[in-house]
C-alpha positions, 0 to 999 in steps of 0.5 A: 177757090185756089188763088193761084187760079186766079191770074189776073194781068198787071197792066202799067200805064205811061206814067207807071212805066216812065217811073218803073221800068224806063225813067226818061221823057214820053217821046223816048218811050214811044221813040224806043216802042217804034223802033222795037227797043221797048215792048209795045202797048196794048190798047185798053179802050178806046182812050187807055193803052198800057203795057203788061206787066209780063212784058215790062219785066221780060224787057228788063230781065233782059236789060239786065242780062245785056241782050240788046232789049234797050 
């Protein structure tokens, strides 16, 4: 089986994010998810939430570019 086929999502939780993608306390993330400056989670399970990968790296694409993703 070809691997490029084989597509398989990565998922970043809390943590992973505030390391990654938005260095800064928790009540900032969800600050900037509420108010739409952030990509919003997904919900995993009943007690898992965590962003796509996909998403994260639109965001910073776009932070990077100077759009107004912040």
């Amino acid at each position: 089986m070809d691997l490029n086929s084989q597509i398989v999502p990565l998922f970043f939780r809390e943590k992973g994010v505030l390391e990654r993608y938005l260095p800064g306390s928790r009540s900032t993330l969800w600050r900037k998810v509420k108010s739409g400056m952030f990509p919003a989670p997904i919900k995993i399970s009943g007690g898992i939430t965590a962003w796509l990968k996909t998403d994260l790296d639109l965001w910073a694409n776009q932070f990077k570019g100077g759009q107004d993703g912040r």
